[in-house]
N, C-alpha and C positions, 0 to 999 in steps of 0.2 A: 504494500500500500504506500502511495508515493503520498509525500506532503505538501499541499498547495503553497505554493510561495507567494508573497506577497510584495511588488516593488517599494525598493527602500524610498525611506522621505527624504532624506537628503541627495536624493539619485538625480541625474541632469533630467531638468525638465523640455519637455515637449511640445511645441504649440502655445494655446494660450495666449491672452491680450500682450501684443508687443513683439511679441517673437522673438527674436534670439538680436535684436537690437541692445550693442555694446552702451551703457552711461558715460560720461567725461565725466568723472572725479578730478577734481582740485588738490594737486597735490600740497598737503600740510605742513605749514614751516615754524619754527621756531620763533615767535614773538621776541624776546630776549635777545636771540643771537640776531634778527634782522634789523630790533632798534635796540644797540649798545648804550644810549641814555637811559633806555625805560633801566628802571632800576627795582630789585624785589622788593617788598619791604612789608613786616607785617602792619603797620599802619597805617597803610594804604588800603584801605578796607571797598576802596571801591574797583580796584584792579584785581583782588583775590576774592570775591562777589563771583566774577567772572567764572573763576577757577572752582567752582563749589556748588552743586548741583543744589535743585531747591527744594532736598531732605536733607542737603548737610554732608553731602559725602562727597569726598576728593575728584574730582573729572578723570578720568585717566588719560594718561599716555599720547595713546590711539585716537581721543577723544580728540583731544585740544593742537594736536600736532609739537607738543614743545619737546626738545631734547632732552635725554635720560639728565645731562646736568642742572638744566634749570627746571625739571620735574622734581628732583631732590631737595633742589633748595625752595619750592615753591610749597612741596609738602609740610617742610617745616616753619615755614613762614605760617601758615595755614592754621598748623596746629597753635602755635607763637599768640596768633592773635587771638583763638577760641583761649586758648588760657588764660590771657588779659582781658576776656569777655569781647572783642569787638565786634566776634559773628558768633552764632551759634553752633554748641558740637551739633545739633541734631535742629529737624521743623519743629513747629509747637503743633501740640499735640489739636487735633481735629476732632470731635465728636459726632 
């Protein structure tokens, strides 16, 4: 007795609205390393806004386009300021 298989979800798809039409992605750059002035800083609460999702959590990487070093220094700038209270670790709570 053979067993029905089923095609996988993540498998290439076929047809469908669009067809097999490539997107242009914008490829993602480093803020920091493009303008050598901008400067990190944790009291700059309206440039690390940017960098902080609106539950509170770090953007990543991938997200924001910045480089492994100014993602470093930008994580802990982040934290810097939720400890001095200027953003919050977390949203307020919704009921």
């Amino acid at each position: 007795m053979a067993i029905p298989t089923r095609p996988h979800r993540n498998g290439p798809r076929e047809g469908g609205p669009g067809g097999s039409r490539k997107r242009y992605v914008r490829k993602k750059f480093c803020r920091f390393c493009a303008e050598k002035e901008l400067q990190l800083d944790y009291k700059n609460v309206y440039m690390i806004k940017q960098f902080v999702s609106e539950r509170g959590k770090i953007v990543p990487r991938r997200i924001t386009g910045n480089c492994a070093k100014h993602q470093r220094k930008l994580t802990v700038e982040i934290k810097k300021a939720r400890i001095v209270a200027l953003i919050p670790f977390t949203a307020t709570q919704v009921r």
